[in-house]
N, CA and C atoms as a LAMMPS dump frame, in Angstrom:
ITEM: TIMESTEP
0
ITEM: NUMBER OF ATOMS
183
ITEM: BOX BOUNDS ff ff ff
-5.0000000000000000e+02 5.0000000000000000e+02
-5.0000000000000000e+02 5.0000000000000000e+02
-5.0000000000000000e+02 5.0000000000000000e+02
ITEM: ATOMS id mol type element x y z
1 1 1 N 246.296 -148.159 452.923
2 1 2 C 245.902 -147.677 451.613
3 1 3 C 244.392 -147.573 451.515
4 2 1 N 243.71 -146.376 451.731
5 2 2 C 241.949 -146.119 451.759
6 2 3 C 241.943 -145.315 450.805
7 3 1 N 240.713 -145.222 450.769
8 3 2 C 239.938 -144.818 449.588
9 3 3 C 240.487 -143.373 449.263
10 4 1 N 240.821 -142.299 448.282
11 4 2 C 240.809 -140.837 448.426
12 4 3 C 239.851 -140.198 448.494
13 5 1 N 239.878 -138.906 449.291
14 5 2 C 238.396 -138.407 449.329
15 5 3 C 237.776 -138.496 447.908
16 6 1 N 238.067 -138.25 446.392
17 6 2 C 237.117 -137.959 445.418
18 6 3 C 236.678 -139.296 445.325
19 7 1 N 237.009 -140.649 445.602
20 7 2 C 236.397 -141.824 445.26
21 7 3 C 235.248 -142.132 446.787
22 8 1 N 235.698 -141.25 447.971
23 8 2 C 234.785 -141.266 448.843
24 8 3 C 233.176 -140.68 448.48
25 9 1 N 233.934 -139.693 447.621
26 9 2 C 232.953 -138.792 447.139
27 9 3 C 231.945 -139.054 445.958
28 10 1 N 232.418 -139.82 445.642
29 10 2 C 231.691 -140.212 443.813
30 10 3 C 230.833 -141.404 444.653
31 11 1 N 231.621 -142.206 445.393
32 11 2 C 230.685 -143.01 446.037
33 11 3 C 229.65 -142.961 446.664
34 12 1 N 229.448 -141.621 447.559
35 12 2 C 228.593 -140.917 448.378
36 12 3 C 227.62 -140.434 447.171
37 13 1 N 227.943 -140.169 446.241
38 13 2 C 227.09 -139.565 445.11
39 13 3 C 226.265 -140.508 444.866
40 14 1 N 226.175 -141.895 444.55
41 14 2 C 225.392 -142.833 443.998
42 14 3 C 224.421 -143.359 445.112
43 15 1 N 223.306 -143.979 444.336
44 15 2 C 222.256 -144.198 444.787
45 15 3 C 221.904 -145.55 444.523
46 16 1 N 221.14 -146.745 445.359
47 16 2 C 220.659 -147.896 445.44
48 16 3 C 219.546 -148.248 444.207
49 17 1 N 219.477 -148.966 443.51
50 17 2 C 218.469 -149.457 442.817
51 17 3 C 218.458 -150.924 442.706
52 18 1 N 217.758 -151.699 442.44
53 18 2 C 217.751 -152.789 441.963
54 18 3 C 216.709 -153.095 440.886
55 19 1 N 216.945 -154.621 440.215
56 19 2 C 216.124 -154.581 438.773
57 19 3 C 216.47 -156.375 439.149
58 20 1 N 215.34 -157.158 437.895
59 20 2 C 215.111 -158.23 438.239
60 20 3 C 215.441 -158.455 436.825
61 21 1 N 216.85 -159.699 436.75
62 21 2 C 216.77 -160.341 435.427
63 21 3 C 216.754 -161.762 435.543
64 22 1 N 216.686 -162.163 434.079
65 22 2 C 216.464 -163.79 434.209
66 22 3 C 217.606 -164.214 434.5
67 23 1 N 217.673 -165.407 435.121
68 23 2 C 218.508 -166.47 435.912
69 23 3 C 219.532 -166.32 434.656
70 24 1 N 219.542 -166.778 433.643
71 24 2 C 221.008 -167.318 432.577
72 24 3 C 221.245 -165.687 432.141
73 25 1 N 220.626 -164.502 431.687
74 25 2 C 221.347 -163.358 431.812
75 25 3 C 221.995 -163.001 432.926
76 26 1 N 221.772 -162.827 434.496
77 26 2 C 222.186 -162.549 435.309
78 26 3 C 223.839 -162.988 435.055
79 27 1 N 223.658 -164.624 435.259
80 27 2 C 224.614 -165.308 434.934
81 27 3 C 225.943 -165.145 434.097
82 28 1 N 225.395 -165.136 432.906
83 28 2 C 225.92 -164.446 431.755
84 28 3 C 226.71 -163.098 432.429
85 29 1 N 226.101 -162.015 432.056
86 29 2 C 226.259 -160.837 432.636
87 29 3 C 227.782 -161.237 433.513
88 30 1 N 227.542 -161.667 435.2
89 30 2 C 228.724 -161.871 435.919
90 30 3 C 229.791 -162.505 435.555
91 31 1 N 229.82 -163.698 434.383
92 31 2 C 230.727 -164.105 433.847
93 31 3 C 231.783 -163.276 433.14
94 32 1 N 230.815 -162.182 432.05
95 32 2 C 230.848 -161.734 431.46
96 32 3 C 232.14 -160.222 432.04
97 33 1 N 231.598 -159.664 433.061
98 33 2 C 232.366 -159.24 434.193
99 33 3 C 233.423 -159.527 434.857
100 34 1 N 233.424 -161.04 435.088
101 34 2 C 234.838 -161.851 435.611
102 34 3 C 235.655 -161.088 434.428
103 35 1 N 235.269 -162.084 433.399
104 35 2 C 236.233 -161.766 432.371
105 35 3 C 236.644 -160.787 431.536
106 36 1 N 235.645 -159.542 432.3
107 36 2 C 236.329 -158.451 431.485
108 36 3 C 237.327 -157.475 432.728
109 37 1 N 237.483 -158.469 433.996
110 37 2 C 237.898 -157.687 435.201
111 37 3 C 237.137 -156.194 435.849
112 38 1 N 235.812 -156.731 435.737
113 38 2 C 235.25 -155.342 436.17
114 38 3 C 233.711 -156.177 436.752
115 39 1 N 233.045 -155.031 437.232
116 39 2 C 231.662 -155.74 437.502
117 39 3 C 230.204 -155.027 437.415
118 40 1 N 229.296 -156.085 438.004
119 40 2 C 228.036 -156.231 436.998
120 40 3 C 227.741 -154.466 437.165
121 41 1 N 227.785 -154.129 438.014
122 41 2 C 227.563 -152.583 438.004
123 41 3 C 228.09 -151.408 437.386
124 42 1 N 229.662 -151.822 436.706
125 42 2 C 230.151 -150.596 436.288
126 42 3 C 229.528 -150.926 434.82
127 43 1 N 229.369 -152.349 434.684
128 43 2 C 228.779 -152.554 433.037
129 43 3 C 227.327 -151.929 432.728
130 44 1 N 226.699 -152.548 433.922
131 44 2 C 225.143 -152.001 433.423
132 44 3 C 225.021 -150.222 433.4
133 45 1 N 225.947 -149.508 434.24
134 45 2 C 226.039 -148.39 434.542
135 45 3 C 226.445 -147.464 433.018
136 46 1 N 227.824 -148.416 432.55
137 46 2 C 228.052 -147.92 431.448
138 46 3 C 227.095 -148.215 430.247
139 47 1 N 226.194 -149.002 430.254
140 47 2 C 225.339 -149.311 429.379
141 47 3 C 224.099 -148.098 429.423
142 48 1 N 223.837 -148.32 430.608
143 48 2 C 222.967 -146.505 430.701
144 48 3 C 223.358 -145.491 430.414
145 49 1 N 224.084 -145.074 430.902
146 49 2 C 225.186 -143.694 430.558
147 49 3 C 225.046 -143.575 428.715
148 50 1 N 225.242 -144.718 428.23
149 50 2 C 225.387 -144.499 426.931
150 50 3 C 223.692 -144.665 426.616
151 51 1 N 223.099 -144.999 426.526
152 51 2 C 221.602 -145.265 426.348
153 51 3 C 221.27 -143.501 426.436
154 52 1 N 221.103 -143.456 427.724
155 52 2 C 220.652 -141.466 427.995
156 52 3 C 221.566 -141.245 427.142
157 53 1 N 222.437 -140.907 426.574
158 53 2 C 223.535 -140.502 425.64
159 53 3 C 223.134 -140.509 424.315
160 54 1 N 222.393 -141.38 423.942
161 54 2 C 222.022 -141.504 422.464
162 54 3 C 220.532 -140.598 422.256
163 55 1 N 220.422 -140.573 421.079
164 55 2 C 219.623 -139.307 420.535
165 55 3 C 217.83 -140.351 420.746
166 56 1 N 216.986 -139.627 421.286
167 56 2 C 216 -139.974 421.742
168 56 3 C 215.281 -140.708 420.812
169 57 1 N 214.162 -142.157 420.839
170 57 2 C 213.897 -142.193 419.45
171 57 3 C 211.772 -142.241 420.273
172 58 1 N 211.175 -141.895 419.776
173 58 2 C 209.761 -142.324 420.253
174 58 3 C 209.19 -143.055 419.685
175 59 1 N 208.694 -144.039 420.698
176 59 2 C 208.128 -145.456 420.327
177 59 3 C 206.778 -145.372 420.823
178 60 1 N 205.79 -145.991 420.166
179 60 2 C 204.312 -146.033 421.349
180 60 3 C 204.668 -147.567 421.958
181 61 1 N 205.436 -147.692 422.608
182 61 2 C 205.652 -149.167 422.932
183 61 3 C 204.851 -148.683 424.978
């Protein structure tokens, strides 16, 4: 039972990044993942997706 090509493919699509959080978010976060049966990547992923998704706001931050 392997992968089908379109999940070969979506996979081949994505790209490496990494980001630095604090020790008890990290934490958090993977727990957070256990228990929603999914992980830290499809969450933070879906958290972006929706972020670019929302209507732009400009900050001078």
């Amino acid at each position: 039972m392997g992968k089908d090509k379109t999940s070969d493919k979506k996979e081949a699509d994505k790209k490496n990044t990494s980001l630095r959080l604090d020790r008890k978010t990290l934490k958090a976060l993977k727990i957070r993942a256990i228990e929603e049966d999914t992980s830290v990547q499809k969450i933070i992923e879906r958290l972006v997706v929706a972020y670019l998704e929302s209507p732009s706001t400009l900050n001078d931050n």
